[in-house]
Structures are given as C-alpha cells and as structure tokens.
PAVOTOR-363371 format. One record per residue: residue in one letter; x, y, z of N, C-alpha, C, O in turn. Coordinates in steps of 0.1 Angstrom, whole numbers, plus 5000, padded with zeros to 4 digits. Each point is the difference from the previous one (the first is absolute). Last residue first. Example, Ala and Ser with C-alpha at 12.3 -4.5 7.8 and 13.67 -1.06 7.14 Angstrom:
<nodes>
S512849785071500950115000499250115008500550115001 A499849324998499150125000500950125000501050005007 
</nodes>
This chain:
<nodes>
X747623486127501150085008499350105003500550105006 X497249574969500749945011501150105009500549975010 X497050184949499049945010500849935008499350015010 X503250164956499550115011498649985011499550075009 X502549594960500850055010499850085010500349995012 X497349834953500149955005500950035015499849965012 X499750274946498950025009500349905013500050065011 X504049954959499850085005498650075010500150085009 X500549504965500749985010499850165008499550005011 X498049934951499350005007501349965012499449995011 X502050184955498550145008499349895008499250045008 X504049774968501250095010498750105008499950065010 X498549694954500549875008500550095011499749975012 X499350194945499350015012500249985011499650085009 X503649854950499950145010499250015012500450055010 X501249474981499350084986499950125011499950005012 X503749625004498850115005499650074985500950034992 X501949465015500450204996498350035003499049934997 X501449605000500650005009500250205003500150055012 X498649654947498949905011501350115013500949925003 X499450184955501549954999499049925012500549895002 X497350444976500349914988500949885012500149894995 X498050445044500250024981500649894996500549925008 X495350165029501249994994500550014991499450014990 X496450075027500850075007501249964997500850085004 X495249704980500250135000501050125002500150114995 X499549385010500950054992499450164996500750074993 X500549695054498149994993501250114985500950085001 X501749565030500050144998498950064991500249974988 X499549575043500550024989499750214998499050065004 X499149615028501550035006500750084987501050075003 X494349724998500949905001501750065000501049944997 X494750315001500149935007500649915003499949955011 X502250454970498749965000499749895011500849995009 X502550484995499849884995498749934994499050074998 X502550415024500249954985499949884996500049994988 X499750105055499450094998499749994982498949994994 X503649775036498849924999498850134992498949984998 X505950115011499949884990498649965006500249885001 X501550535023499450034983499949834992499449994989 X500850145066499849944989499549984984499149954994 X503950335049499050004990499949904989500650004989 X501750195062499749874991499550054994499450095005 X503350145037498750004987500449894996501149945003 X501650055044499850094985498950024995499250015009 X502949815031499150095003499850074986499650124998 X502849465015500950144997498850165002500350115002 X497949394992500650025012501450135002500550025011 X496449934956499249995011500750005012499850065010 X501649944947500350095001498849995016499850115006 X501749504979501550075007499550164998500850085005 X496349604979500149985016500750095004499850065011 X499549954939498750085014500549965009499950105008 X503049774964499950134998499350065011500250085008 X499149484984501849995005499850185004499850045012 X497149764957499749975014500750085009499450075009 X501849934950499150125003499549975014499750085009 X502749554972500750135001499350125006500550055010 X497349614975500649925011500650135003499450075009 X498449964950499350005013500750015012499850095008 X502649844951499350125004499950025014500750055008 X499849524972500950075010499950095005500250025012 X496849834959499849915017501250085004499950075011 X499850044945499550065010499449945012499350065008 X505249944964498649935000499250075010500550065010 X503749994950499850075015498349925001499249984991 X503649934972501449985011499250045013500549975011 X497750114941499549815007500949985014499849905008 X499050564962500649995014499749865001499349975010 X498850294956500949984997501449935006501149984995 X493049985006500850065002502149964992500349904994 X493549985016501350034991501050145000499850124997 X496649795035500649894996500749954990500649905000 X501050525031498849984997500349834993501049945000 X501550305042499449984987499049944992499349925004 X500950325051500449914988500349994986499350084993 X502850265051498249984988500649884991501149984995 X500550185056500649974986499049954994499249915004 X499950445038500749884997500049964983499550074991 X501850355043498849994991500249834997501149964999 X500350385044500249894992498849964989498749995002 X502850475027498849944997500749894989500450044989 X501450365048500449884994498749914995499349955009 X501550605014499149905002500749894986500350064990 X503150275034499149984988498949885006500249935010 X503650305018498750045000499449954987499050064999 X505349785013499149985009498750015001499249935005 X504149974954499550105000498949975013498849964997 X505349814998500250114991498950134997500350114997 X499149445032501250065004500050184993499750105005 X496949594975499950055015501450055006499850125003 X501249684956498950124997499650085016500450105005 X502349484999501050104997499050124994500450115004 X497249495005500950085012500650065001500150065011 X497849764957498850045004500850085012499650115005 X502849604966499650164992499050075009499750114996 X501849465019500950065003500050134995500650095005 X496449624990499350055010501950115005500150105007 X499749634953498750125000500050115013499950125001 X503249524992500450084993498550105001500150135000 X499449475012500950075012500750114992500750075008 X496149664969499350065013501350035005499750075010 X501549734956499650124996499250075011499850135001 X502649515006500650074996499750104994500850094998 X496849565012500650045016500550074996499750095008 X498449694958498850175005501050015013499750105008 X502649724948499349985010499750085010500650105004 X500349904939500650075019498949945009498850014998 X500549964954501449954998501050085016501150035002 X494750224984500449864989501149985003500950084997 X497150265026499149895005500649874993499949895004 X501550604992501049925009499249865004500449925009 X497950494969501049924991501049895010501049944997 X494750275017499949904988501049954996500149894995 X500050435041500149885005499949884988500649895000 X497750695019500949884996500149865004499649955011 X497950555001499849874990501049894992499849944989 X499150575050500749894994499149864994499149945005 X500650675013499349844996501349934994500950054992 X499050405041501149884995499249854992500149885004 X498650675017499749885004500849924985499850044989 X501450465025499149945012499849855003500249945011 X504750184974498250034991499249985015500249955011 X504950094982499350025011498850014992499750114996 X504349904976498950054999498650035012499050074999 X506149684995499850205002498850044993500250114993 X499649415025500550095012500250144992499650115005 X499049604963499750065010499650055011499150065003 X504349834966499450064997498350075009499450115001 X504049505009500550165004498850114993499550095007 X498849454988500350075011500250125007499350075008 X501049734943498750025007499650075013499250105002 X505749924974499449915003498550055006499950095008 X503250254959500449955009498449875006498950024996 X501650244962501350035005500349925017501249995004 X494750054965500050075010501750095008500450105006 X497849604953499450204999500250035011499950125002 X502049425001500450104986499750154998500650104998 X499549545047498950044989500650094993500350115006 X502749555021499650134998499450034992500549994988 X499849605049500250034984499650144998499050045005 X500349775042501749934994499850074984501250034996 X494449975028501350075012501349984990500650105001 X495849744977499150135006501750085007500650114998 X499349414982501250124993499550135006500750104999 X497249565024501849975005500150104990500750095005 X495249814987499950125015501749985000500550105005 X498549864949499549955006500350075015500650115002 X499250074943500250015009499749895012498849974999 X500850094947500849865006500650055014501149965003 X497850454971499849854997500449915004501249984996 X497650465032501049904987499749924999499649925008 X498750565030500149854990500449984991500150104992 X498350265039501349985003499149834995499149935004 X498550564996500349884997501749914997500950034992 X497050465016499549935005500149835001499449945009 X502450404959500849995015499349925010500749955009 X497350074944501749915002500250035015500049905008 X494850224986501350074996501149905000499949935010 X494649904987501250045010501450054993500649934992 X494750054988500049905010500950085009499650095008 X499149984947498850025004500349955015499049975007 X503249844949499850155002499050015009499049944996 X504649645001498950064996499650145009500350045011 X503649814997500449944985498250104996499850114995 X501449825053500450134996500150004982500450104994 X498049535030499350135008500350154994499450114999 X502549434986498850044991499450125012499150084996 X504749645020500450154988498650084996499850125000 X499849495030499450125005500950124990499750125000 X500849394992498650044999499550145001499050064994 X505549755007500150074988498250045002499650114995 X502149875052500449914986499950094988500350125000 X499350105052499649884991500649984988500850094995 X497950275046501449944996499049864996499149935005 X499250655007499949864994501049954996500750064992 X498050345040500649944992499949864995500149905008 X497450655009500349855000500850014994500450094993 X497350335011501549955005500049885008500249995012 X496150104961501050114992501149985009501050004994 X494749765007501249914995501350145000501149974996 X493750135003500849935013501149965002500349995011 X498250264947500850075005499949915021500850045009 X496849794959501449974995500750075010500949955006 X494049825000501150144994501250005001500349935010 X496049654973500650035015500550184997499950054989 X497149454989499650185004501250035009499949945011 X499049614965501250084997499950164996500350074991 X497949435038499850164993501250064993501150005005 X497049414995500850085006499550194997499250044991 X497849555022500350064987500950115004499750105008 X499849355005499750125009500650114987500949984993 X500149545013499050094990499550075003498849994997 X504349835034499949934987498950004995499349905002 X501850425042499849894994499549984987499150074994 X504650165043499050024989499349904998500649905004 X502350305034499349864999499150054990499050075003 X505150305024498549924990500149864996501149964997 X500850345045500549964995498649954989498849975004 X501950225042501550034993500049964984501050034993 X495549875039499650174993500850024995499950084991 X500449535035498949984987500050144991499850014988 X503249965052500249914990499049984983500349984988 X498550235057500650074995500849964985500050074990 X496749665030499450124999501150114995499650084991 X501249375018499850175009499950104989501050034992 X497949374999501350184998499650085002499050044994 X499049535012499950065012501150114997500650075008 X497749634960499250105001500150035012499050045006 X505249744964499049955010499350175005500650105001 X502049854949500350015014498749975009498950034996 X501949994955500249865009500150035015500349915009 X499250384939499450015014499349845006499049934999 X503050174958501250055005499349985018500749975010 X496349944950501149905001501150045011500749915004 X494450104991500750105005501549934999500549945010 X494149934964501450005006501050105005500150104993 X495349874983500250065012501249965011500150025012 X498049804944500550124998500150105014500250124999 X500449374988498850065005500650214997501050055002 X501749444993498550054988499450115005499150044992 X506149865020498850015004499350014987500350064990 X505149805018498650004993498650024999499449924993 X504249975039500450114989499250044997499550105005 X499549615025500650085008500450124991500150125003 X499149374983498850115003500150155005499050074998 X504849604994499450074989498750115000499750104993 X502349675054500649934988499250154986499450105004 X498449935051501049954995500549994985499250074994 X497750265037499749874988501849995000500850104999 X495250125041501650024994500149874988499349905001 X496350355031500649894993501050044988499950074990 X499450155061499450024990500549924989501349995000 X499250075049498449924998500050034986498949974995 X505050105027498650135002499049934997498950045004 X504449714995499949975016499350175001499750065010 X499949664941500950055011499850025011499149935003 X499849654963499550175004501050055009500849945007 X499149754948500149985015499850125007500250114994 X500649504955499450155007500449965015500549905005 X501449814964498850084988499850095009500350114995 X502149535026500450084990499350124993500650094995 X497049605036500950155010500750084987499850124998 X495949524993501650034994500850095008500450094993 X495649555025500350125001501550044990501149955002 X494649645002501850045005499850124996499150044993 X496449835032500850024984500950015002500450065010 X496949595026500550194995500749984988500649904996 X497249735024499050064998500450154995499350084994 X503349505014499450024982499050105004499450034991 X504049825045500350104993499050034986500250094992 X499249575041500650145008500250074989499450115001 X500049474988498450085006500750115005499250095001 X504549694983498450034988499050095008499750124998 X503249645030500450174994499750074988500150114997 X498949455024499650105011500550104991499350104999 X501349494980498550084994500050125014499150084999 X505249725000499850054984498450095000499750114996 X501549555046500750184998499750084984499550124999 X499349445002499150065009500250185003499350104998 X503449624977498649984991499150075008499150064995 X505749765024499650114990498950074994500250114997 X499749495033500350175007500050074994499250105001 X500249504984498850025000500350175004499450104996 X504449634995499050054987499150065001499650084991 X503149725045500550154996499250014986499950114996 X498349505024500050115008500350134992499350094996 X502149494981498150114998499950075009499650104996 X504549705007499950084990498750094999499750125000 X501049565036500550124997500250094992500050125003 X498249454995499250085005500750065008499549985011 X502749754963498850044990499550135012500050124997 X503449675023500350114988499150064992500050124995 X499149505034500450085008500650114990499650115004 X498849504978499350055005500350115007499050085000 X504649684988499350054986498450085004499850114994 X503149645042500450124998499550084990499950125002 X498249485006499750105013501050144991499550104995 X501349514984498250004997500250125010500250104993 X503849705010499750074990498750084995499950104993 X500549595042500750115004500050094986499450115001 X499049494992498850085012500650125003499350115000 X503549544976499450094992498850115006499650114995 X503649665028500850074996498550084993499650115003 X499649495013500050125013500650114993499550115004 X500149524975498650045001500450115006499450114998 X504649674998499050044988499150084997500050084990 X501749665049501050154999499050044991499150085003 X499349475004499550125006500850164995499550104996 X500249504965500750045009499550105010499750104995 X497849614971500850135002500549995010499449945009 X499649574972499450115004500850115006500949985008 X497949654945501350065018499050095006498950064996 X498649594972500350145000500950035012499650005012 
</nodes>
C-alpha cells in the first residue's frame, strides 16, 4: 500500500480545523438568536396588546372613539354635536345648547317673543311663514336652494333684495340662522366654512346691536330623498358652527340632536315624506327650543 504523502495529511487537518471553526460559529449566532427570541417572550406575554385604532382618551380624561364607532351610537344618551373639553368657561356654556339624543323635545313657546326677529334659511325655514300658527313672510328671509354665500350675493324674490341687506333695513332684535344643507353635496367644507363665517361677519357688521343665534343643520332621516347629503358630514359641519360661534361670541343651538334618534338619524316624527322638510310641529319645537336658549 503507498504511502500518503505528508503535504496531504497536513492539507486535510487544515481543512478538518477550518470546518470545525465555522460549525461553531454558526451555532453561536444560532444560539444568540434563540436566547434573545425567548427574553422578549417573557417581557412581553404578561400584557394585553392594546388596539390605540379603536379608542383613546382625551387629555380631559374623557373617552373619544375613533373610525365608525364615533357615528353611530347605541346608547340613547349621545351628544352628537357636544365634543368640546369639560374645562368650557361658564360663559361659553350658557351661549349655547347641547341636546341630548332622546330627550323629549317641547313644543311650548310664545310667539309674540319672536315679534322683532329675523330668520335666514333655506327652503326649510319657508315653512315658518307657509304654516299657519308661526311667523309672518316679513319675519323670514328664505329660498329655495338658499346657502350662507347666496345669504349675502343672491336676491331673495319676496324680499327684493339679499338676506343681509334686508336685514340691515330691518335691524331685528335677534337674527336666527340655519343654513348650509344645500351646500353639503358636492362642496367642500373649506368652502362652505368660509362662506359662513363670512355671512356671520357681514350680519354683525350690518346689524351691531342684534343678538346672532346659529342654529345647526338637522339631519335626515333614514329614508330619505337626499343620498348626496350624509350625516357624518352633518355633524362635522355643525361642529364647525359651534366653535366659530364660541369663538365670535355668538349663540349655538343644537336642534340636530334634538330631533334625532339614537343613531344620528332624523326621528320620523318630525319629518316629511322627503327624510329632510320640517312637518308643521317640528318649527314648535325649533321655535320652543329657542326661546329657551335666548
């Protein structure tokens, strides 16, 4: 039998070392992983994951809901329009109503409080002066298909002249407004919030001494004739309404939680055939409503 060669032997020992010298590198960094893997098991299996998406509280301490939940309450003691933090000054609070979602509306008020008011709104508030029992034409400055941009720029027909001028030459004591439905479909809210607050500025200008009471925009109902107007948007808007009249020193009146149900929807008592127009009552109970906030 020959015999191997030393180089040979030597080569293959060398071989033998390096193969060993890899093996047990590998298993090191194998073992590292495995170890690290079970430290952050034990660190973390004793707590529950937490969804942050789904909920979270506010810095009042009061729990705020994120995504779909936010629309749609089950509970009948929802405040859909009332999001403001519980440190609102006392003066702020009295400017302004927070109805809540099944709360039984009144429709006790006297008429002759309203006798030198003015009301500017849509085709909703024609019905003040349409039904018997409410408010005179001169009292009421509204059209169909009125929004706060046509209030200043478009000339109301019975009136002959724009929401505005009309009344600046009426100087009323107090100025309710309600606009905004027809401008929710197919306008984005920067555009319609700056057009509002621009009607809120040119009324203050036009009439210094009137008390200004913002009414916010009533939902529709769940059948309705309106697929164009949503009432998450609603909301959002009316939001928009209450801050800017908080911060202008105005009124607010939340008539959409007043009339709604629990799930935001226009309670069909109070609505007509179309999920969206006032049934006569409806105006007794905006009108009680009112004279309790002013």
């Amino acid at each position: 039998m020959p015999k191997i060669p030393r180089s040979i032997i030597v080569m293959y020992i060398l071989m033998i070392i390096v193969l060993l010298g890899l093996c047990t590198g590998v298993f090191i960094v194998l073992f590292s992983n495995v170890s690290d893997d079970s430290k952050k098991s034990s660190s973390t299996g004793s707590y529950p994951l937490i969804d942050t998406s789904s909920s979270s509280v506010s810095s009042s301490g009061s729990a705020t809901t994120t995504g779909s939940s936010t629309e749609t309450g089950s509970s009948s003691d929802v405040v859909f329009t009332s999001t403001e933090s519980s440190t609102e000054t006392s003066s702020e609070s009295s400017s302004s109503t927070d109805f809540v979602s099944g709360e039984t509306p009144s429709e006790s008020f006297d008429l002759s409080f309203f006798s030198d008011d003015l009301f500017i709104g849509d085709s909703i508030f024609t019905g003040l002066y349409l039904y018997p029992g409410y408010l005179d034409m001169e009292q009421v400055a509204a059209a169909v298909g009125l929004t706060p941009y046509k209030a200043y720029t478009s000339v109301i027909e019975n009136k002959g002249v724009t929401a505005v001028e009309y009344a600046k030459q009426r100087q009323p004591k107090r100025i309710f407004i309600m606009l905004g439905s027809n401008a929710m479909a197919g306008t984005d809210h920067s555009s319609l919030e700056e057009s509002y607050r621009e009607l809120l500025s040119r009324l203050m200008g036009a009439c210094p001494n009137a008390d200004i009471c913002c009414i916010s925009i009533t939902p529709t109902a769940r059948r309705n004739d309106y697929p164009n107007i949503d009432n998450n948007e609603v909301r959002k808007f009316n939001k928009y309404i209450k801050s800017t009249c908080s911060e202008l020193g105005l009124k607010y009146c939340d008539l959409y939680s007043l009339i709604s149900d629990e799930d935001g929807y226009f309670l069909d008592e109070y609505a007509e055939v179309d999920g969206m127009h006032f049934k006569g009552k409806t105006y007794a109970v905006l009108l009680s409503a009112l004279q309790k906030l002013m």
